[in-house]
Each structure stands twice: as C-alpha cells, then as structure tokens.
C-alpha positions in Angstrom: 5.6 16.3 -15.2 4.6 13.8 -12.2 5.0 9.9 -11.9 3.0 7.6 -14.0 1.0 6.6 -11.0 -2.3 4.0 -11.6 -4.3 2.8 -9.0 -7.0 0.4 -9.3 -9.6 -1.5 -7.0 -9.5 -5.4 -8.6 -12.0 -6.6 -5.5 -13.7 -3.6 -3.5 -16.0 -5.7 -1.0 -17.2 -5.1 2.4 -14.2 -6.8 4.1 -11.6 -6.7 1.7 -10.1 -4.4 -0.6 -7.7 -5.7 -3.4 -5.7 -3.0 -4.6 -3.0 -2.6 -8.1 -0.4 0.0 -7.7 1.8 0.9 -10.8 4.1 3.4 -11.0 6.8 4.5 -13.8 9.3 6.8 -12.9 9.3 10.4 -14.6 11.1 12.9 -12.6 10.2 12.6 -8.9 9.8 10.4 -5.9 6.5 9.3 -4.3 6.2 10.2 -0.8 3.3 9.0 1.4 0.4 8.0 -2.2 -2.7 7.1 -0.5 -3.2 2.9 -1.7 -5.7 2.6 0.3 -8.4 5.8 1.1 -10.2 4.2 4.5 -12.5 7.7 4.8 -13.2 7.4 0.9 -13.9 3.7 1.4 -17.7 3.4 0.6 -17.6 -0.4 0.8 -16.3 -0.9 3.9 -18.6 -1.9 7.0 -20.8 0.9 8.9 -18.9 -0.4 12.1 -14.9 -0.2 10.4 -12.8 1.6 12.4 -9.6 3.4 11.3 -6.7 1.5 12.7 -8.1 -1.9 12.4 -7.6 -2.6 9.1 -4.4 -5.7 7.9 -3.0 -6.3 4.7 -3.0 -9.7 4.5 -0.6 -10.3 1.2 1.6 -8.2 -1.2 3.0 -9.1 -4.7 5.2 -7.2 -5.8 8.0 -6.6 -8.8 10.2 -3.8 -8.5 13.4 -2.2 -10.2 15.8 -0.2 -8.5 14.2 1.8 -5.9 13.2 0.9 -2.3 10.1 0.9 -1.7 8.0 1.5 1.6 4.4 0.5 2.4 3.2 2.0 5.5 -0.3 2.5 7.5 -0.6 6.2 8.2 -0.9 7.8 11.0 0.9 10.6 12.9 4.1 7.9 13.2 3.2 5.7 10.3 4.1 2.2 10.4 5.6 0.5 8.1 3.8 -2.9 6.6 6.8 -3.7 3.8 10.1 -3.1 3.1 10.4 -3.7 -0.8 13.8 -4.3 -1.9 15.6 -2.7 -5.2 15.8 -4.8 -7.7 13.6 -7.6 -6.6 10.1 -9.6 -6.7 7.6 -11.8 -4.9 4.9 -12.9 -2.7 4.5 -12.1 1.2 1.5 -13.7 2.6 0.4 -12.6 6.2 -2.5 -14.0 6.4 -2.0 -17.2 8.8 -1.4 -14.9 11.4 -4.3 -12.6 11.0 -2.1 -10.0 8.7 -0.1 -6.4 9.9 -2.3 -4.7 11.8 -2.4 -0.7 11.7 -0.2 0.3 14.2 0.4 3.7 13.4 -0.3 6.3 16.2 -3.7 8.2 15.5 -4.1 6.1 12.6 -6.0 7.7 9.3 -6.2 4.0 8.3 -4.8 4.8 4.9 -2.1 2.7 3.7 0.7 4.8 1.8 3.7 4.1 -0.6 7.0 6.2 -0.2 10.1 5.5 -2.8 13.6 6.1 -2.2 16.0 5.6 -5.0 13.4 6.0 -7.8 15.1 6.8 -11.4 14.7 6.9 -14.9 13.2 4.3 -16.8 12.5 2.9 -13.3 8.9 0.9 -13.1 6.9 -0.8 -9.8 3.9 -2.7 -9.4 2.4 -4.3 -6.1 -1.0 -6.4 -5.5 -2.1 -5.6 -2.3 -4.9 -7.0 -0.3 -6.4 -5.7 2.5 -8.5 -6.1 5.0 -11.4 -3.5 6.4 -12.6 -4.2 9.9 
C-alpha cells in the first residue's frame, strides 16, 4: 500500500501556481513526486519556458523525516531543505524567488523524503511562479 499522497492546486493562474502537498507515511518513501507538472500546466503563459519558473515561498510542518524540494532536471536542484521535526515560513520573494537551476530542466518541482516512518505526516504550501 503507497503513501497517503494529496496534491491540490489552491490558486492555478497564469503566473502563479499555489500548490498543497500532504503526505502521511504508510510504508514507503517518496522519491522525486511531481508538485508542480510545468508540461501539464494548462494555465501557464503560451511563452513559459521550462527552467524559468521560482518558488517564491514555502510553509511547511513536518514530523520526523527530511524532506527535499527540488526543480528537476537531469541534476535537480534543490529549492528546500525541510528539517525533521520542524515548521515555518520561508519567503523568497524580495529577491525574485529560487530560480530552476537544474541542468536540462523539466521545470517540475519534486519532493524526495528521507527518514519517513510510521505515523509520520508532512504538509507544505508552496507557491510558484510560471514564467
């Protein structure tokens, strides 16, 4: 039986996409769960590009696993580094958000746990930005 994995799209504009991830531990880790789909993205401008997208802000609370949030590409690059055991806020956005520097970037942004266990739960807001 997989993760308890819910994805939903809270604000799904033309510029920006704001995105609630929940997971609950079962009996496996997640390794590289698409977030963010930028070639399924029917919102996003005619012009976007994959590899100029930014998250501009996480929330996040999170029990005891790490927890990686990462633009993908063929060397992804990681965005976030959520602790274990911890919550909050990380705003990017007054410096223009992390860019996707990921070589050949997809332009998806991914989630990867380490460390996830039983009774184990995450949730992150993320918003980001489609360009």
């Amino acid at each position: 039986m997989a993760n308890t994995v819910v994805i939903t799209n809270l604000v799904d504009g033309p510029k920006t996409r704001v995105v609630h991830v929940s997971i609950t531990y079962v009996d496996a880790q997640e390794s590289d769960t698409v977030i963010y789909d930028f070639s399924a993205d029917t919102a996003k401008p005619d012009n976007a590009v994959a590899g100029n997208g930014r998250v501009k802000k996480v929330w996040w609370a999170n029990d005891t696993a790490d927890v990686l949030l990462e633009w993908d590409g063929t060397t992804d690059f990681l965005v976030q580094h959520i602790n274990p055991d911890s919550e909050g806020c990380n705003d990017y956005q007054d410096f223009g958000g992390i860019k996707d520097n990921s070589t050949a970037p997809t332009g998806d942004l991914t989630l990867t746990t380490v460390g996830l266990a039983a009774a184990d739960h995450f949730w992150a807001i993320v918003v980001v930005d489609k360009y």
